[in-house]
Structure formats: C-alpha cells, structure tokens
C-alpha distance (Angstrom), angle and dihedral (degrees) to the residues before:
residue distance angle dihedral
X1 . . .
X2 4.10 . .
X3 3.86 103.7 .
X4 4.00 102.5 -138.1
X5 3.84 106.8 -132.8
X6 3.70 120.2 -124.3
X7 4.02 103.2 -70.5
X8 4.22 120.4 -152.8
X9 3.81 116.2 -108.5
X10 3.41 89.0 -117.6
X11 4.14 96.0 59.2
X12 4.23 80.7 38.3
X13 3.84 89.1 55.3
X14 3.88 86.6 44.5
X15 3.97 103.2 50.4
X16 3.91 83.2 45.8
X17 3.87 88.8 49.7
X18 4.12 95.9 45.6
X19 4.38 83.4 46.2
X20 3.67 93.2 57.2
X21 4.05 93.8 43.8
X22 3.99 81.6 51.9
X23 3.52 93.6 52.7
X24 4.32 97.2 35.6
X25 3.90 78.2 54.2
X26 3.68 101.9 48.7
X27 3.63 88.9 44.6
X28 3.33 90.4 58.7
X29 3.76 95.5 53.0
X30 3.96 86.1 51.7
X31 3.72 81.8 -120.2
X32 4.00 111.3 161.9
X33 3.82 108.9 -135.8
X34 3.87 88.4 -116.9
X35 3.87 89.3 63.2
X36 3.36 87.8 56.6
X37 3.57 100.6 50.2
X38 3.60 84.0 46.1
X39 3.42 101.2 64.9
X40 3.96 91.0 39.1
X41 3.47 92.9 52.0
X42 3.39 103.1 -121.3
X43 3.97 142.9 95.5
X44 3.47 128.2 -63.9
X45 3.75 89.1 -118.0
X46 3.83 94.4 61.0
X47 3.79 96.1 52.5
X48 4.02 76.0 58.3
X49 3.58 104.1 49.6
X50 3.98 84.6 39.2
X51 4.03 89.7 57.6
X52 3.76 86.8 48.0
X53 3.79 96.5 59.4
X54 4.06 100.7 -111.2
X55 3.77 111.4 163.4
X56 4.12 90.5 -143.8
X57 3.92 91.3 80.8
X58 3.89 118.3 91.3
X59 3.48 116.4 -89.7
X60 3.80 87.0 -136.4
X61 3.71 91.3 49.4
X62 4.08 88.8 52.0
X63 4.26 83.7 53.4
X64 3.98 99.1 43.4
X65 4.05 89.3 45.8
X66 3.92 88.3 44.0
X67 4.25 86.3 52.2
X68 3.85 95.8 42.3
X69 4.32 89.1 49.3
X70 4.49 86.8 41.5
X71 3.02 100.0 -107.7
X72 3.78 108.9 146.4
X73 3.63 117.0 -138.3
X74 4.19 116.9 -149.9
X75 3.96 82.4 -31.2
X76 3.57 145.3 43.5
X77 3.92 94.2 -145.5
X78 3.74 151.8 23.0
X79 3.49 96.8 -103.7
X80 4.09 99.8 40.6
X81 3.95 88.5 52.9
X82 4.06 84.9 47.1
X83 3.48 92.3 60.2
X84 3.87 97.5 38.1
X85 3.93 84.6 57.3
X86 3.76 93.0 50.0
X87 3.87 85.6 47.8
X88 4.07 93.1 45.9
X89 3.89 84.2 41.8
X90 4.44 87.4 56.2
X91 3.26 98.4 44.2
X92 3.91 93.5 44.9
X93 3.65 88.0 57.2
X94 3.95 98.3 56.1
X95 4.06 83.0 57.7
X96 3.60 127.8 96.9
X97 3.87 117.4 -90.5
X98 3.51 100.0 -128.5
X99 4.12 120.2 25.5
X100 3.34 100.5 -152.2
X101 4.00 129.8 67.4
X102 4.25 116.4 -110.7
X103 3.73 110.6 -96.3
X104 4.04 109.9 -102.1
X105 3.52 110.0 -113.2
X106 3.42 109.0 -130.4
X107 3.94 119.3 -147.7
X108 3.65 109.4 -157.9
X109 3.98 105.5 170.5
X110 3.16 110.7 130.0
C-alpha cells in the first residue's frame, strides 16, 4: 500500500472541500452513491471516502466523479479547456527542460 505523505491543512481543508461539492452535487442529481461508484468503477465505499476528502482516492477518480456530478474542472467547456491546454502547452515550452542544475562531478584523485 502507497503511504500518503504528510499533506498541509490547507490541501486537507481542500480535498475535504472538493468531497463535499461532490456529494452537494450528486445529491442534487438524486444520484445514490452506488451509481456513482458504478459508473467510476469502483466501490461504493470509495465514492464515500472520496466525498469526505481522503487523499488515498485517485486523483483521476476525484476528476471523473467531479465531471459526472457537473462540476467543471479548470473549464466550463470542451473548447475553453482546449485552448487553456494549448496555452499551458506554450508556455511550458518557453521553460527550461530540466528544473534542476546537473550534479558537479567531483574529481577527487589525488
């Protein structure tokens, strides 16, 4: 099993936050939690710990259950999140390739 690393309050008290907007939504829908898990593909008791805000679940599994509930994620449609890759995608190229510096070699033969 993945150990989780120690997570910020903040990012706690946001994966708690994004849960209960993925729950408020599917209640809305009148969507069981089973339903939901159905259509994810996974149990009923991870759509649960997912609407509670536990960082175990699948970050893509947090995004497809946000999309099937309507809750838009970076965009509200196809074509704004096209061009926000494309623009991600630009600016990505004008960065360095590599982030950190090369190792020094260090020749110690004396």
């Amino acid at each position: 099993m993945t150990k989780i690393p120690s997570l910020s309050t903040r990012t706690r008290t946001t994966l708690q936050v994004f849960g209960g907007m993925i729950r408020a939504a599917r209640l809305e829908r009148k969507m069981p939690q089973q339903e939901l898990a159905e259509r994810l593909g996974v149990s009923r008791q991870t759509v649960s710990i997912l609407e509670k805000g536990d960082a175990k679940v699948a970050i893509g599994t947090v995004f497809e259950a946000a999309a099937i509930v309507g809750i838009p994620l970076l965009a509200d449609n196809a074509r704004d999140l096209q061009r926000l890759s494309t623009t991600v995608a630009s600016l990505a190229s004008l960065l360095p390739e590599r982030a950190r510096t090369p190792p020094v070699e260090l020749n110690d033969d004396f």
